[in-house]
C-alpha positions as CSV (number, residue, x, y, z in Angstrom):
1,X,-21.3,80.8,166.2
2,X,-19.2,81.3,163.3
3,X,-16.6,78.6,163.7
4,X,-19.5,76.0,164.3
5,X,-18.8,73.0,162.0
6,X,-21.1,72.0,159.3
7,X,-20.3,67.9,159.7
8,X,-21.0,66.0,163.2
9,X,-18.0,65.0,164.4
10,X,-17.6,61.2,164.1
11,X,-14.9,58.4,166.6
12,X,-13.2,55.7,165.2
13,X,-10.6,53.6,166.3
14,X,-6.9,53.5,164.0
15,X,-3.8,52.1,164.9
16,X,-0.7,54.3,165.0
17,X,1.0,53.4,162.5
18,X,-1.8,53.3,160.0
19,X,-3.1,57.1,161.6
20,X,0.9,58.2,161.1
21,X,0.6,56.7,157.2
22,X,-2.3,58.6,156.7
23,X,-1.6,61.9,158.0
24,X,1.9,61.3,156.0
25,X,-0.2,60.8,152.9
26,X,-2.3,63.5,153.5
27,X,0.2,65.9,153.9
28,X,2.1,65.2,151.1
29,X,-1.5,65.5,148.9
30,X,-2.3,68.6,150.8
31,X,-5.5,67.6,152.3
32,X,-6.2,67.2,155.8
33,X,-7.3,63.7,157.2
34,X,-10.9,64.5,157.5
35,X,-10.8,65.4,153.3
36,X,-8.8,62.4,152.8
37,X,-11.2,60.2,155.0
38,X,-14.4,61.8,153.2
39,X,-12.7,61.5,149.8
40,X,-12.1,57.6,150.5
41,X,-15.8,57.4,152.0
42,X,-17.3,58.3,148.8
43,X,-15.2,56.1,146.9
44,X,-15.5,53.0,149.1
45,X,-19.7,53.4,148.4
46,X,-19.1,54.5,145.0
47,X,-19.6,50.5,144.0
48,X,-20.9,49.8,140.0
49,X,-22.5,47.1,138.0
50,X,-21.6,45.9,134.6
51,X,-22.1,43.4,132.1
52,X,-19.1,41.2,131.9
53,X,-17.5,37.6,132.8
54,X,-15.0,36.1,135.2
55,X,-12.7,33.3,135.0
56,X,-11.3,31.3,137.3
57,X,-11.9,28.0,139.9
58,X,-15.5,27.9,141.2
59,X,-15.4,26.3,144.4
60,X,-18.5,26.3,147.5
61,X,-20.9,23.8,148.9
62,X,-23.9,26.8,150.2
63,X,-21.9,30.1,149.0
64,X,-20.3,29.8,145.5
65,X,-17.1,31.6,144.9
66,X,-15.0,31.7,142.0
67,X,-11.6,32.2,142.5
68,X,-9.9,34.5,139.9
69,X,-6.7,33.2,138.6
70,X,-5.1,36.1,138.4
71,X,-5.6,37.8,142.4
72,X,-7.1,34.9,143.6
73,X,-9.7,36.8,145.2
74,X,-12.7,34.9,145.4
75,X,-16.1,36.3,144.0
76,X,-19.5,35.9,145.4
77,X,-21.6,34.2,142.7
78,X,-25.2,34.2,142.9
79,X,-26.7,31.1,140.2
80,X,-30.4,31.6,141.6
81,X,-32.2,29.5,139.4
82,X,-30.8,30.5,136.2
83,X,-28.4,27.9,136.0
84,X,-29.5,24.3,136.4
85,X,-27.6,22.5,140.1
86,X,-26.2,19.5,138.3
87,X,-24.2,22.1,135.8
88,X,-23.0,23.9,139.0
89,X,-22.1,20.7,140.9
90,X,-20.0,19.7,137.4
91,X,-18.1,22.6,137.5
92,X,-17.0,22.9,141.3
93,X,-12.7,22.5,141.6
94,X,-12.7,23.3,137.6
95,X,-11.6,26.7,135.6
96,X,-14.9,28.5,134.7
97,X,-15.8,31.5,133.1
98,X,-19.6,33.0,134.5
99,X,-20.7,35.6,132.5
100,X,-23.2,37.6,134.3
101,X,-24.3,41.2,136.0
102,X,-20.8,41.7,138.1
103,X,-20.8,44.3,140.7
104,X,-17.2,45.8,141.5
105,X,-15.9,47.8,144.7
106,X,-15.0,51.2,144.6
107,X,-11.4,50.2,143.8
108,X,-12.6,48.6,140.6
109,X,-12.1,44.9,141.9
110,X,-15.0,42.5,141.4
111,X,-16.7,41.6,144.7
112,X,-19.9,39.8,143.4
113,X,-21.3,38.3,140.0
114,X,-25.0,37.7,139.3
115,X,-24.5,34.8,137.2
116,X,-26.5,34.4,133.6
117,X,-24.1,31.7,132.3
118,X,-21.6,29.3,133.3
119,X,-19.0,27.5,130.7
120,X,-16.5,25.0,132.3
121,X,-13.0,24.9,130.3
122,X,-10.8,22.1,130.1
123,X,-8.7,20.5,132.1
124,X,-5.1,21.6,131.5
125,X,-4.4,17.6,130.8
126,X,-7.4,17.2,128.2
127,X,-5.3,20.0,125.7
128,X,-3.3,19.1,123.0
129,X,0.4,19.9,123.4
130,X,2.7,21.7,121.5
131,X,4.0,18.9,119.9
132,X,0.5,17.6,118.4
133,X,-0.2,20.9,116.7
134,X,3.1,20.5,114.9
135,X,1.8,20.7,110.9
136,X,-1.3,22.7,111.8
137,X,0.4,26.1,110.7
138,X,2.7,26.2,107.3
């Protein structure tokens, strides 16, 4: 057969008005929906790794998450035994920083941080205020 497609032919279930957005979108990129679909396939399993560090409130009891102050999307951390438990339980409602292996989704958010190192900041109320730096700089 000539016509005979080189894909299996998959079902899933979308609302209308997400299918509508999509074919909209797809359209206007001139793609069909199955080349948008694959094209967002690969990306969605497209995940990396890097070196790096988050910041943000660490906050869990059996799953640790650290809540980035900026999205406030919370990220899987994994301590293992790298990181003694008391200096984890210290830490827990405070602003951290972990540095770490992070891995991030396809869209380049963080999703999940093997942690190597933990530093706990501050509390806002334990840093000087503007007036007691008065004199510093002349």
């Amino acid at each position: 057969m000539p016509n005979q497609p080189k894909t299996v032919a998959r079902t899933i279930r979308v609302d209308e008005e997400l299918w509508a957005a999509v074919t909209a979108e797809a359209e206007r990129r001139g793609e069909t929906v199955s080349e948008a679909v694959r094209r967002m396939l690969r990306g969605y399993t497209a995940a990396f790794t890097e070196s790096g560090s988050i910041e943000g409130r660490l906050e869990g009891m059996t799953c640790f998450r650290v809540y980035d102050a900026l999205t406030g999307q919370g990220i899987r951390c994994d301590f293992g035994t790298r990181i003694a438990l008391d200096n984890i339980k210290n830490a827990i409602g405070k602003r951290v920083a972990i540095y770490g292996v992070i891995s991030y989704a396809y869209d380049g958010n963080p999703t999940e941080c093997k942690a190597e190192e933990l530093t706990v900041f501050p509390a806002d109320s334990d840093l000087p205020d503007f007036r007691s730096l008065r004199g510093i700089l002349r």
